[in-house]
C-alpha positions as CSV (number, residue, x, y, z in Angstrom):
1,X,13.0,63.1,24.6
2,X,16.5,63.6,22.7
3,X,14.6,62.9,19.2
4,X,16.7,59.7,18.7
5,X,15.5,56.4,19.9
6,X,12.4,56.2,21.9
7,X,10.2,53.4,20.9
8,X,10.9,50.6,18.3
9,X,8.6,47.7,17.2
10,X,10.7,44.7,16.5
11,X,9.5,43.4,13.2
12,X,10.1,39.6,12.4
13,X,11.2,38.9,9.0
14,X,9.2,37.4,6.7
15,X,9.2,33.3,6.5
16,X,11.1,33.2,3.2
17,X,11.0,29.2,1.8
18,X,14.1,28.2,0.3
19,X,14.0,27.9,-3.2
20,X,15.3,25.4,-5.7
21,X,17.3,28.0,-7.7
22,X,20.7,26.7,-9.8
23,X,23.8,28.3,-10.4
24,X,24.8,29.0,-13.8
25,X,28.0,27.4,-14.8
26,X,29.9,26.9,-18.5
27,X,32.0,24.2,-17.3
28,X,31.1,20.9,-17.3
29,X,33.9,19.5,-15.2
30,X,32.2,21.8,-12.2
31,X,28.8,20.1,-10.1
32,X,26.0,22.7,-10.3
33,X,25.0,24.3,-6.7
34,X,21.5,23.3,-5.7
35,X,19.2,25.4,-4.1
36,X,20.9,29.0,-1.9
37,X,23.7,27.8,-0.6
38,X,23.9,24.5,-2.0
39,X,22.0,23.1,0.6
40,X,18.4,22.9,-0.9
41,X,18.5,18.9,-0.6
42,X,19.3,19.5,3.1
43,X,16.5,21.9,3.4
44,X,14.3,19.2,1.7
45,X,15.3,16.5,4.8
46,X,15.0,18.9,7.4
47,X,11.1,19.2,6.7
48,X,10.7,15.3,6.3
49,X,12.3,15.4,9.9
50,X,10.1,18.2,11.4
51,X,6.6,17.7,9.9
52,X,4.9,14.5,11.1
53,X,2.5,14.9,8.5
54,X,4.8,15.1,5.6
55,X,6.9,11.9,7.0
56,X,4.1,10.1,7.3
57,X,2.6,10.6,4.4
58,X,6.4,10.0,2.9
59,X,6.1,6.3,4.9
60,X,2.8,5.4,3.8
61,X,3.7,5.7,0.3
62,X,6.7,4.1,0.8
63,X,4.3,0.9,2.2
64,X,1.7,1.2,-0.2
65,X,4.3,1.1,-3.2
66,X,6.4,-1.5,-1.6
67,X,3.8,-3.9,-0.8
68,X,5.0,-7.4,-0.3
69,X,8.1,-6.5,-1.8
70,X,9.9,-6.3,-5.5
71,X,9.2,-9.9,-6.8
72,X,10.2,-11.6,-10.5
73,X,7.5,-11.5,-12.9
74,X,7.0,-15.7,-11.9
75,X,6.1,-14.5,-9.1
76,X,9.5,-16.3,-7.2
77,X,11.5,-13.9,-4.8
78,X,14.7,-11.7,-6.1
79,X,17.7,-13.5,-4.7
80,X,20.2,-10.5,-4.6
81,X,23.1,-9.6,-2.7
82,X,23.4,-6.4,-2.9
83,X,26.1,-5.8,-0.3
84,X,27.5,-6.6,3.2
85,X,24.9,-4.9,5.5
86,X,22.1,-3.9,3.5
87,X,19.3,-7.4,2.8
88,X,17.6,-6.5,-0.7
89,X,14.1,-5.1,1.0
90,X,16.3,-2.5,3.1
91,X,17.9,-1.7,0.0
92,X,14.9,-1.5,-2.0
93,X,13.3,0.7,1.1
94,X,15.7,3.2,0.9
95,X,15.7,3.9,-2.9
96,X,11.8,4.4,-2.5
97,X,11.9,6.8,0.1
98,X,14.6,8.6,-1.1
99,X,12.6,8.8,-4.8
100,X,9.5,9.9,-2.6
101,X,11.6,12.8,-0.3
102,X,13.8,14.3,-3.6
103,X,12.3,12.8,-6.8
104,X,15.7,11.3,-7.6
105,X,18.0,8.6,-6.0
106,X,21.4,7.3,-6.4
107,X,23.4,4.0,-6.6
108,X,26.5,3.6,-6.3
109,X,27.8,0.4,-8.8
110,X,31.4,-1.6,-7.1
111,X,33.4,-3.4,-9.4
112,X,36.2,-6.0,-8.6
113,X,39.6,-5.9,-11.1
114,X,37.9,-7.5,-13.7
115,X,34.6,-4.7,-14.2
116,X,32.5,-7.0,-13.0
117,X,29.9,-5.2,-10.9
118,X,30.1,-7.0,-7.3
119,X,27.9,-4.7,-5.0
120,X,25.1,-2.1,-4.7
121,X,25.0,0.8,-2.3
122,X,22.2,3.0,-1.8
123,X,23.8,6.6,-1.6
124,X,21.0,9.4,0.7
125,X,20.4,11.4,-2.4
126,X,21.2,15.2,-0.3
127,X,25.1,13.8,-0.2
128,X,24.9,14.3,-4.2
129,X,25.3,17.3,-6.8
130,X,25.7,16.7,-10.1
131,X,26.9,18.6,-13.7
132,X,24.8,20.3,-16.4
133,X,24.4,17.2,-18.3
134,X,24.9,14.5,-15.3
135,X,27.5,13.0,-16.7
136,X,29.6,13.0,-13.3
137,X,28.9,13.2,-9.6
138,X,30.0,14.8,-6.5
139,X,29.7,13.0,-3.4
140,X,30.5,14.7,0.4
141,X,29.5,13.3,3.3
142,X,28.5,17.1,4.5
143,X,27.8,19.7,2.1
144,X,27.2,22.6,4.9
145,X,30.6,22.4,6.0
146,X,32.0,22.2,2.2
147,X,33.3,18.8,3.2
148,X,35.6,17.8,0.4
149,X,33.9,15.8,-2.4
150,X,34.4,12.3,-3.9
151,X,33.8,12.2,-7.7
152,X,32.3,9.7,-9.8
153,X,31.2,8.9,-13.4
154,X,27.8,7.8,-14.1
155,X,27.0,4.4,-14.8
156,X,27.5,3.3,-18.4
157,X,27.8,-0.6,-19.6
158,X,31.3,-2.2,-20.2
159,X,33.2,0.2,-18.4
160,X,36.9,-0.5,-18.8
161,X,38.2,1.7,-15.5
162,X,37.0,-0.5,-12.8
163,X,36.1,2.6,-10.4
164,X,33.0,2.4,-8.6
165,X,29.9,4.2,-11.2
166,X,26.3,6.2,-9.9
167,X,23.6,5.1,-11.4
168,X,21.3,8.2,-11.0
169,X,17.4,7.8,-11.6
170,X,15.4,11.0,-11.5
171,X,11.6,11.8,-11.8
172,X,9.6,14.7,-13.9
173,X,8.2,17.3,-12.1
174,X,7.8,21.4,-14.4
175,X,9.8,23.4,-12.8
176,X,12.1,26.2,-13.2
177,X,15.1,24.1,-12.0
178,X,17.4,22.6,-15.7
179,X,19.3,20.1,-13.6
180,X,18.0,18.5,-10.3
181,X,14.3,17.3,-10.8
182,X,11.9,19.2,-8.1
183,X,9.9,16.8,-5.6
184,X,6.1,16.5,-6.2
185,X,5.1,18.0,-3.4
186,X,7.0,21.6,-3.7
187,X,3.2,22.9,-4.1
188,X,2.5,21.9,-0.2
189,X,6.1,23.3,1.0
190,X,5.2,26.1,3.2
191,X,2.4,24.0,5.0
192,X,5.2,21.3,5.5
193,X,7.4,24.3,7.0
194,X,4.2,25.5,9.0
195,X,3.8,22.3,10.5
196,X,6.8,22.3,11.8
197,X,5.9,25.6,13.0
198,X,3.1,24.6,14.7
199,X,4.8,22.2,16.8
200,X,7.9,24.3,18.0
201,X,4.7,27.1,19.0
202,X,3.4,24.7,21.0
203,X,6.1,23.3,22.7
204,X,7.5,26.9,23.4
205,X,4.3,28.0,25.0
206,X,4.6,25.0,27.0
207,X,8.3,26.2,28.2
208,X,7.4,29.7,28.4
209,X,4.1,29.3,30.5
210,X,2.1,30.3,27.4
211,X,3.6,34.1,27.6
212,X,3.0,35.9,24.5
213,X,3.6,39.4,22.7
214,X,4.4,42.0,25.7
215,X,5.1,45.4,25.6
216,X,8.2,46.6,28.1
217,X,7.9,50.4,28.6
218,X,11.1,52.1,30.0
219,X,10.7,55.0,31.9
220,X,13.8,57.4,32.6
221,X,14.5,56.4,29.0
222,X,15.7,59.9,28.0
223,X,18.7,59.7,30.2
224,X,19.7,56.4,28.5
225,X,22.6,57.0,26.3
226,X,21.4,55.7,22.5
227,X,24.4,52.6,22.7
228,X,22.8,51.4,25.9
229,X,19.7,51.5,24.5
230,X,20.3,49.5,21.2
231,X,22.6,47.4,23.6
232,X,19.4,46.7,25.2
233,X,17.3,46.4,22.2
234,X,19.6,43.3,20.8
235,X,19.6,41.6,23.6
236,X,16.3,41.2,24.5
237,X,15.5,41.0,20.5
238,X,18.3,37.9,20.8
239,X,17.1,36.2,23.9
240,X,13.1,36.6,23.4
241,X,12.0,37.1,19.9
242,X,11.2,34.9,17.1
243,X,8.9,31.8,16.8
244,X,10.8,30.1,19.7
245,X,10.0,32.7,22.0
246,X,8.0,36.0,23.2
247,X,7.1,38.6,20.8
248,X,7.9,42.2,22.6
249,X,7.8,45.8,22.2
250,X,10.2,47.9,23.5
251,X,9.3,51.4,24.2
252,X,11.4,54.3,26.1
253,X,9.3,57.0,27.8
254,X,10.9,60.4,29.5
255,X,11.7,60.2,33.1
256,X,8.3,60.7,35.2
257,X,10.2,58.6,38.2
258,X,8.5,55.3,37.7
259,X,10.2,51.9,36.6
260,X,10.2,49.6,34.0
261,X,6.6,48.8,33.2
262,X,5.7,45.1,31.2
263,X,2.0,44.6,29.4
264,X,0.5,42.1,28.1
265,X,-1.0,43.1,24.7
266,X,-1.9,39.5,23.0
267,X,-5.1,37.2,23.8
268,X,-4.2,34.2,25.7
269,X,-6.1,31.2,23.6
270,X,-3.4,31.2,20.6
271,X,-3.3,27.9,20.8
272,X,-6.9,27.5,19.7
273,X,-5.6,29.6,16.1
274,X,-2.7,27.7,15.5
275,X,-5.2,24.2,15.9
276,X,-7.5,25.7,13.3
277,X,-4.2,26.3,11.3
278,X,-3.0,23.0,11.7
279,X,-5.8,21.4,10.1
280,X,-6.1,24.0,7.5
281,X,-2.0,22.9,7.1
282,X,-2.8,19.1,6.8
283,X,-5.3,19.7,4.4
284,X,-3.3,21.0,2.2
285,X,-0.2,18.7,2.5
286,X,-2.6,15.6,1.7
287,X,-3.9,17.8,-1.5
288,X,-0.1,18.0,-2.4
289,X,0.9,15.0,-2.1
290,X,-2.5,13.6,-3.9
291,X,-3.6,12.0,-0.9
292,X,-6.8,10.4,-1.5
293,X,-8.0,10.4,2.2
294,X,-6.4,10.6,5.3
295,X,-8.1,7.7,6.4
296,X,-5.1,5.5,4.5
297,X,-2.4,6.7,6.7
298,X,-4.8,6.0,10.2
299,X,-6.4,9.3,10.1
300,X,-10.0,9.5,10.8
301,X,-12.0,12.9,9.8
302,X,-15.1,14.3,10.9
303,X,-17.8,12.8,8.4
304,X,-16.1,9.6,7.6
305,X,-17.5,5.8,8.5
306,X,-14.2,4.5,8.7
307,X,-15.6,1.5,7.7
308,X,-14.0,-1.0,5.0
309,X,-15.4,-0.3,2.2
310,X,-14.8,3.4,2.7
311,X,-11.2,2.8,3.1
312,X,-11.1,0.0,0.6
313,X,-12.4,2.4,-2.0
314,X,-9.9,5.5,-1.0
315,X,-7.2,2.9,-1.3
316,X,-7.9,2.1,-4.8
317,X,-8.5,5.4,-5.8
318,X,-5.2,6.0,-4.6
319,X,-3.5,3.0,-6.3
320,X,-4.9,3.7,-9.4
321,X,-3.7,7.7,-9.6
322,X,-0.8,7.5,-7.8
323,X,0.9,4.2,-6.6
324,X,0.4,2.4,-10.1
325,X,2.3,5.0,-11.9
326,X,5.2,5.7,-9.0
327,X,5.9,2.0,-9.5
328,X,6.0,2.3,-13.2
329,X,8.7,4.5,-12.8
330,X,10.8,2.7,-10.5
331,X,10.2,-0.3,-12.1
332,X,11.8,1.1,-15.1
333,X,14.6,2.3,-13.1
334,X,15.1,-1.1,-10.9
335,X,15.2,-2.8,-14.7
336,X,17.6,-0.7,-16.2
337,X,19.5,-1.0,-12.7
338,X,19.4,-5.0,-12.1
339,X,19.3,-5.8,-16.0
340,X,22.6,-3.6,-17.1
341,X,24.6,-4.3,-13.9
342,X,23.9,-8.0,-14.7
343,X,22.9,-8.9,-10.7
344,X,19.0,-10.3,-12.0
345,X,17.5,-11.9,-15.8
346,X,13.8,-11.4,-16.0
347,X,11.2,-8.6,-15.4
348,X,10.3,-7.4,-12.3
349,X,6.9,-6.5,-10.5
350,X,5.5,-5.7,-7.0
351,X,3.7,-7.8,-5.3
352,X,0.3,-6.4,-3.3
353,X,-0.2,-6.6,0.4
354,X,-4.0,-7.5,1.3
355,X,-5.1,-4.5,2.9
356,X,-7.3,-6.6,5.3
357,X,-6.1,-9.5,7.4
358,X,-7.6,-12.4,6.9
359,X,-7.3,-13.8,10.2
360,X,-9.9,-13.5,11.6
361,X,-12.6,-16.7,12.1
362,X,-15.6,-17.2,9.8
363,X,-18.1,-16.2,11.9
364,X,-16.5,-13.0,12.1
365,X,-16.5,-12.3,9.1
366,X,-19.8,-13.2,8.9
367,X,-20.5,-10.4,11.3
368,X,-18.7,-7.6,10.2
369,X,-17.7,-7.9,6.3
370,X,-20.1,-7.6,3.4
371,X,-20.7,-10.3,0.8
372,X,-18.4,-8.1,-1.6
373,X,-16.1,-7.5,1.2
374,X,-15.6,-11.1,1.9
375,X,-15.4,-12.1,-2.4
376,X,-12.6,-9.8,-2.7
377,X,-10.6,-11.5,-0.2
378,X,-10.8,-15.1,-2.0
379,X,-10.2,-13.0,-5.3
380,X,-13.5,-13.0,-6.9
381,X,-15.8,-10.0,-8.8
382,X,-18.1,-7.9,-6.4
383,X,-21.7,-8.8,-6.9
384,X,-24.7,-6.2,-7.7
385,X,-26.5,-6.6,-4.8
386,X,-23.6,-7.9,-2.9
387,X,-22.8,-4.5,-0.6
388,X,-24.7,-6.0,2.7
389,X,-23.9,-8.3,5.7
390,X,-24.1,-11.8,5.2
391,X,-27.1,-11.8,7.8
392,X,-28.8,-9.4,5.8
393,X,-29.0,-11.2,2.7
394,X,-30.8,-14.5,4.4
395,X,-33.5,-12.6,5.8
396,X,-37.0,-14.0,5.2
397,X,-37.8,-10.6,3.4
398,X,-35.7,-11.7,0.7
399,X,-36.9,-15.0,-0.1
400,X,-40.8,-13.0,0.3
401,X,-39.5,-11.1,-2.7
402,X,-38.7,-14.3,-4.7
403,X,-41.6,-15.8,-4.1
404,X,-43.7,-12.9,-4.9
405,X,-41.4,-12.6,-8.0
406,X,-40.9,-15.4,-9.3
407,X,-41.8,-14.7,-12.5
408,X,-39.3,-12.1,-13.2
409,X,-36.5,-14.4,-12.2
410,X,-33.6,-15.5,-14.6
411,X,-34.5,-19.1,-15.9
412,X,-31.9,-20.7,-18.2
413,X,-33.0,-23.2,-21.4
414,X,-32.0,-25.7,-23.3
415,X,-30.7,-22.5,-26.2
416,X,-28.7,-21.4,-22.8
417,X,-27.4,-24.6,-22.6
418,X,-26.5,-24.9,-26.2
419,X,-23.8,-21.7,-25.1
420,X,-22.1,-23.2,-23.1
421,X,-21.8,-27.0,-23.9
422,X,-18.3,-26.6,-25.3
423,X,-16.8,-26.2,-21.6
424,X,-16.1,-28.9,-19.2
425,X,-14.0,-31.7,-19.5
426,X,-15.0,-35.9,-19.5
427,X,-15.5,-37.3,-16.4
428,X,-13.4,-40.5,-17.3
429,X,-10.0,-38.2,-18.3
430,X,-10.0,-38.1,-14.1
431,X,-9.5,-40.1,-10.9
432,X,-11.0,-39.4,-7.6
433,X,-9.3,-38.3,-4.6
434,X,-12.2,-37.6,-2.5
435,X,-15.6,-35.7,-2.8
436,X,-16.5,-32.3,-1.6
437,X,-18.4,-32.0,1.8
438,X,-19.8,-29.1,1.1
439,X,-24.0,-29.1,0.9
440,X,-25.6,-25.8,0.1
441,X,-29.0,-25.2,2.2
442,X,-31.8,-22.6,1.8
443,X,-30.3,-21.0,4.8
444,X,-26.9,-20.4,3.1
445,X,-27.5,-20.1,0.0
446,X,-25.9,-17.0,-0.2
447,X,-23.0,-17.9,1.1
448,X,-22.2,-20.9,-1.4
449,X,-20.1,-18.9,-4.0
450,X,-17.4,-18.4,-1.3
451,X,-17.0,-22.4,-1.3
452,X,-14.9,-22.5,-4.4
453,X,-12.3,-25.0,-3.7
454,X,-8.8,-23.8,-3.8
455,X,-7.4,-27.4,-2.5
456,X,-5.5,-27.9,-6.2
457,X,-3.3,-24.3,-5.2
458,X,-2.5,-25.5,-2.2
459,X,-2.0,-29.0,-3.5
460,X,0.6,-27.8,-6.2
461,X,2.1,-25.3,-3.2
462,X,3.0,-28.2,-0.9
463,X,4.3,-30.4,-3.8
464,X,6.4,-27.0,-5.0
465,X,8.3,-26.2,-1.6
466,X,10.2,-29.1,-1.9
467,X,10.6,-29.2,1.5
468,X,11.2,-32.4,3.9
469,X,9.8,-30.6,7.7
470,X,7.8,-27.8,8.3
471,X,5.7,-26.9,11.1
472,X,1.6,-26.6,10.4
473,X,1.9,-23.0,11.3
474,X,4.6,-22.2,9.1
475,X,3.3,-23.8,6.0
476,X,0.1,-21.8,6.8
477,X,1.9,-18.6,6.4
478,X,3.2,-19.7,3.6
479,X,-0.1,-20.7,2.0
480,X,-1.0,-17.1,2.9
481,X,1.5,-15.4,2.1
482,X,2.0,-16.7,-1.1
483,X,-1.2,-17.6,-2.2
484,X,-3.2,-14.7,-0.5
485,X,-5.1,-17.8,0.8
486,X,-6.2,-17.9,4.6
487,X,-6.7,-22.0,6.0
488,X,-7.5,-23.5,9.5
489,X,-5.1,-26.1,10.5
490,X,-8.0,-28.2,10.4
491,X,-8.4,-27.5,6.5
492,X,-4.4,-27.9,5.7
493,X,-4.5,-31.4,7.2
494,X,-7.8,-32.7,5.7
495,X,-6.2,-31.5,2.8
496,X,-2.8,-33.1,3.4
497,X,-5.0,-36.4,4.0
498,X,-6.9,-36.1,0.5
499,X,-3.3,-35.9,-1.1
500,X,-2.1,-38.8,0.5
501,X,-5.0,-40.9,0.2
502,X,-4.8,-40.2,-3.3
503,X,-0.6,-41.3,-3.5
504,X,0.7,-38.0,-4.5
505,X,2.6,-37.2,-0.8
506,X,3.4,-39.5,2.4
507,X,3.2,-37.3,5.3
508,X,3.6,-38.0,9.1
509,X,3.1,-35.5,12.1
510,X,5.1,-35.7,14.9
511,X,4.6,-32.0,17.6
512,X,3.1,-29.7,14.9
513,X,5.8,-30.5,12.9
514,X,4.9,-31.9,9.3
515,X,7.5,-34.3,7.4
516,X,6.9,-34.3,3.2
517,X,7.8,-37.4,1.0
518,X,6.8,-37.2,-2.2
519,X,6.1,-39.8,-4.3
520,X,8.1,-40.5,-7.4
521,X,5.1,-42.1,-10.1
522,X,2.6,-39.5,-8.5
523,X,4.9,-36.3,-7.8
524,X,4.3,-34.7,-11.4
525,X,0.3,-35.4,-11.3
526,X,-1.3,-32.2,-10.6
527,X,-4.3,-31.9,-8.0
528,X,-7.2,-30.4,-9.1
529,X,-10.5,-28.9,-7.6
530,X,-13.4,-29.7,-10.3
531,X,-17.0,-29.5,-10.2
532,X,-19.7,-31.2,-11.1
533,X,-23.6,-30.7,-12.0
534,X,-25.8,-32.8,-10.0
535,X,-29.0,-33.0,-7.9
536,X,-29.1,-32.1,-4.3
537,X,-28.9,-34.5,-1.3
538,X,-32.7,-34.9,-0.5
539,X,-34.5,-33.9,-3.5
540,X,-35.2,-36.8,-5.3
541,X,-33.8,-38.0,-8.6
542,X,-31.1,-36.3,-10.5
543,X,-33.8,-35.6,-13.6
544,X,-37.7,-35.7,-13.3
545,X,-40.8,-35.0,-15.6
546,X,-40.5,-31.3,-14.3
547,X,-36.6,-30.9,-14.7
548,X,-35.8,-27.8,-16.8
549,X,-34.2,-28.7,-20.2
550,X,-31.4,-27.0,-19.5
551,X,-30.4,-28.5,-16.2
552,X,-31.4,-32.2,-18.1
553,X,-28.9,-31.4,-20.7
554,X,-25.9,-30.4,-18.1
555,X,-26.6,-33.8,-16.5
556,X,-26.6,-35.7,-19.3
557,X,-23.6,-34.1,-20.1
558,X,-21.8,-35.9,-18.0
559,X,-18.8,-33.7,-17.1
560,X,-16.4,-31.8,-14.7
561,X,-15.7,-28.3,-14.6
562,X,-13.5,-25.8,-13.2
563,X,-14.0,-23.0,-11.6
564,X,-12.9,-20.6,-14.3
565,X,-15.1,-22.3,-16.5
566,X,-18.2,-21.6,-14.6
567,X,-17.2,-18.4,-14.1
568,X,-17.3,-17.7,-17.6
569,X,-21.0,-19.1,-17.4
570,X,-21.8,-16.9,-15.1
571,X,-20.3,-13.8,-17.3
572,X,-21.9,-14.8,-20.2
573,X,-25.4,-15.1,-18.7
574,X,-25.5,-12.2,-16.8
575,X,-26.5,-14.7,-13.6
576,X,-24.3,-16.5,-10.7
577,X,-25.0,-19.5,-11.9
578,X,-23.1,-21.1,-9.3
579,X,-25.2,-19.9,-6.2
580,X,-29.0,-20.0,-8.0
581,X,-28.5,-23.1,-10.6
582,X,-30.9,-23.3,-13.1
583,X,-33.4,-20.8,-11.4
584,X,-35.9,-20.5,-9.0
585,X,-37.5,-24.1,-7.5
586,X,-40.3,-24.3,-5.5
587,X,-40.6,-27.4,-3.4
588,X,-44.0,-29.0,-3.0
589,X,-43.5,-30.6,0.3
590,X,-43.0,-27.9,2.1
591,X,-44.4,-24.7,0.2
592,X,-41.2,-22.8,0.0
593,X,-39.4,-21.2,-3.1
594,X,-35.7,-20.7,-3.2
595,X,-33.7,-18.6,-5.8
596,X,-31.8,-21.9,-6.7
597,X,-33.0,-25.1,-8.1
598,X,-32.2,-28.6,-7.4
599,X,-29.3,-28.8,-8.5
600,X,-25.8,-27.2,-7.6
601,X,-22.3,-27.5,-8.7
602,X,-20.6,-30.4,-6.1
603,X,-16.9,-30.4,-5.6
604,X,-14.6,-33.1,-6.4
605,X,-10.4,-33.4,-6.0
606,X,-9.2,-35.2,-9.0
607,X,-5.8,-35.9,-10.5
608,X,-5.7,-36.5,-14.1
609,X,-5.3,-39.9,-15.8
610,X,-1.9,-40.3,-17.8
């Protein structure tokens, strides 16, 4: 060997994540560089591109924020035009994920000749830099190729100029950055960049036949003039090395008259590592960007039910330390946005999307959703014992515990009643449109609370639409959509027929199609869904010798009441009154005892006298 080059180890260089570093500048007329480069922004959208675990979390959060969309505080939709080809919910989209990717988004403000703001454009927040004290903007539609950059002032009101104005909303994240705002997730960074990774491994292996680190020993290598052999060293360093390719060893040997020898020096199950390292990597991108479980964006994990109330519970976890106060932010910035531009009047809120359909039939439901599961859907409080299957509840080992009970049982008196006799309204302030059909048995007892009429929303719905044709399914959408309420066709049109019958619509069908005519002495009366206390069909007379005091005095009483209102019974007894009544009744006849007594709470549509 000539003592000069006879084996070298190419080294990789160390992964080094690009960092949010700022230039120093006195000027204020200059934008400040962001990141190496300038290009930290770029750097940021490159890994939202390459990590599907980063851009899905990104897109869930985006969804879960979102929800049914950016509504007035009524409740009514935002009628905006924000420009030519953007509809206000793509608009809206792209703020969001841009505010999610870079903790900061951007606006730019038109104005026509006479400063009135005329349009809205959402600018991708990496085509921005700004000054020390954001006071200007630089826009370029390519920053790596220093493509030259439009400037603009930030958004103040009355401008006098008439030159388009960025309105520039950022978030707080500590950091070491004194200009641009550093995204939330900066924590997770190198196992978004190792995802990535992980994916470009794979695929490599795949191209390469899964070859891996090799050792190529050159033999006659002392003859080898030193150029040739650095020659040599580049270009196999340039063709083969790197995470895209083979990782090799190059060693030259003294002439002993053999050839070039290749060896295989790695273990052949890499792939297995890098899988452990992939979950490892997820892990911690969910921790970073305060993922509750993976199970909201469609991820199932080794120990988890995946059942509904396992996801229904990660979901509000997550809405309550995360999406509640991302939407406070934005909400603030939309405000200050809509409000001082002068394109909307009024607060704005986001509206929830269920996170269960409710499509599916009643017997279904029956079948797969808890009696909690299936209150939250119609909007009403989760019971103590409320966390089992429908079928569950009505077994005959449950009404073997009341029996053998009894005594311990929640029996309200006349002092009960004497809490509760300012609610309810007089029978004779209402007419009748038609009674409820709705007869709780022993067998479904438990089911009864989910019969709580919402006819009068959907009554004042229809009348509200102001529309002369729709089709059934449409107007069940709507219903749905609107009101979070799921109805049969059967149920819209029995309820269409109530409202007729009682003269507040004329309605006709003609092929699914539904035509509306209100009428003009009934179309301000508003239909309501009201209860009233009474005996069961079958059990004798409404009071007898043995009738508790308290359900004597409700009778007598001699009134309707809502559904709020017996609600707030049940809150301030501590007892559903609506499922179990007065308490516990055991029927003579037949030598059975049932949590409720004889009486129930019987629906009625009414319309108020004038």
């Amino acid at each position: 060997m000539n003592g000069k080059i006879a084996t070298e180890v190419i080294k990789f260089e160390a992964c080094n994540i690009p960092k949010p570093y700022e230039n120093t500048t006195k000027s204020d007329n200059v934008y400040v560089d962001y990141g190496q480069d300038n290009l930290y922004p770029e750097f940021l959208l490159n890994q939202y591109g390459n990590s599907p675990t980063h851009s899905s979390i990104i897109n869930a959060k985006a969804t879960y924020i979102i929800g049914d969309g950016l509504k007035l505080s009524n409740g009514s939709d935002v009628n905006v035009h924000v420009n030519v080809a953007d509809t206000f919910a793509s608009f809206i989209g792209k703020i969001v994920k841009d505010y999610l990717i870079f903790n900061y988004f951007c606006v730019e403000v038109v104005y026509n000749a006479f400063n009135k703001p005329i349009e809205l454009h959402s600018i991708p927040a990496h085509k921005i830099r700004t000054n020390k004290t954001k006071t200007k903007f630089w826009y370029s539609e390519d920053w790596i190729y220093n493509k030259k950059p439009i400037v603009y002032d930030r958004l103040k009101k009355n401008p006098t100029d008439a030159n388009s104005k960025i309105f520039f909303f950022e978030g707080y994240f500590p950091s070491i950055s004194n200009v641009y705002p550093t995204p939330e997730y900066v924590g997770s960074l190198k196992s978004i960049v190792t995802d990535g990774a992980i994916r470009d491994f794979n695929l490599n292996n795949i191209k390469n036949h899964f070859a891996v680190s090799t050792i190529i020993t050159f033999f006659n290598g002392s003859n080898v003039p030193d150029d040739i052999k650095q020659k040599t060293l580049q270009t196999i360093k340039n063709s083969y090395t790197g995470e895209n390719g083979n990782k090799i060893i190059i060693d030259f040997q003294d002439d002993n008259g053999k050839g070039a020898e290749v060896t295989n020096v790695s273990p052949n199950e890499w792939d297995k590592a890098y899988s452990v390292l992939r979950d490892a990597v997820s892990d911690d991108i969910y921790r970073g960007h305060q993922v509750t479980s993976p199970m909201l964006l469609g991820v199932k994990t080794e120990g988890q039910l995946g059942g509904a109330t396992e996801l229904e519970t990660a979901y509000e976890i997550f809405k309550n330390t995360y999406i509640r106060q991302k939407r406070s932010e934005l909400l603030s910035a939309f405000t200050k946005l809509f409000v001082e531009t002068g394109f909307i009047s009024g607060e704005l809120i986001f509206k929830d999307r269920p996170l269960f359909n409710n499509d599916a039939s009643e017997a279904l439901k029956e079948k797969i959703f808890t009696l909690n599961e299936l209150r939250s859907l119609y909007g009403l409080q989760a019971l103590v014992d409320g966390d089992k299957l429908l079928s569950q509840l009505g077994t005959k080992s449950n009404f073997s515990k009341v029996e053998d009970e009894r005594g311990d049982l929640k029996h309200l008196s006349d002092e009960d009643f004497v809490r509760i006799c300012h609610l309810g309204s007089g029978r004779d302030l209402f007419e009748f449109i038609s009674e409820g059909e709705y007869v709780a048995t022993k067998e479904d007892f438990n089911k009864v609370e989910l019969k709580f009429d919402e006819q009068s929303d959907i009554a004042d719905y229809i009348l509200k639409i102001r529309k002369e044709r729709i089709s059934i399914d449409d107007l069940r959408i709507g219903v749905r959509k609107d009101l979070g309420i799921a109805i049969t066709k059967a149920d819209l049109l029995n309820t269409l027929s109530q409202l007729k019958d009682a003269g507040v619509i004329n309605y006709s069908v003609n092929n699914d199609t539904i035509e509306l005519k209100p009428v003009a002495s009934k179309k301000d009366r508003r239909v309501e869904v009201v209860y009233s206390y009474e005996v069961r069909p079958g059990l004798g007379d409404a009071v007898t010798p043995t009738t508790r005091p308290f359900c004597k005095r409700m009778i007598d009483n001699n009134r309707f009441y809502s559904r709020k209102e017996i609600e707030s019974m049940s809150e301030l007894f501590g007892y559903d009154i609506f499922s179990y009544g007065g308490g516990f009744y055991h029927n003579p006849k037949t030598g059975t005892t049932t949590p409720h007594c004889r009486h129930q709470f019987k629906s009625y549509s009414v319309v108020r006298k004038k």
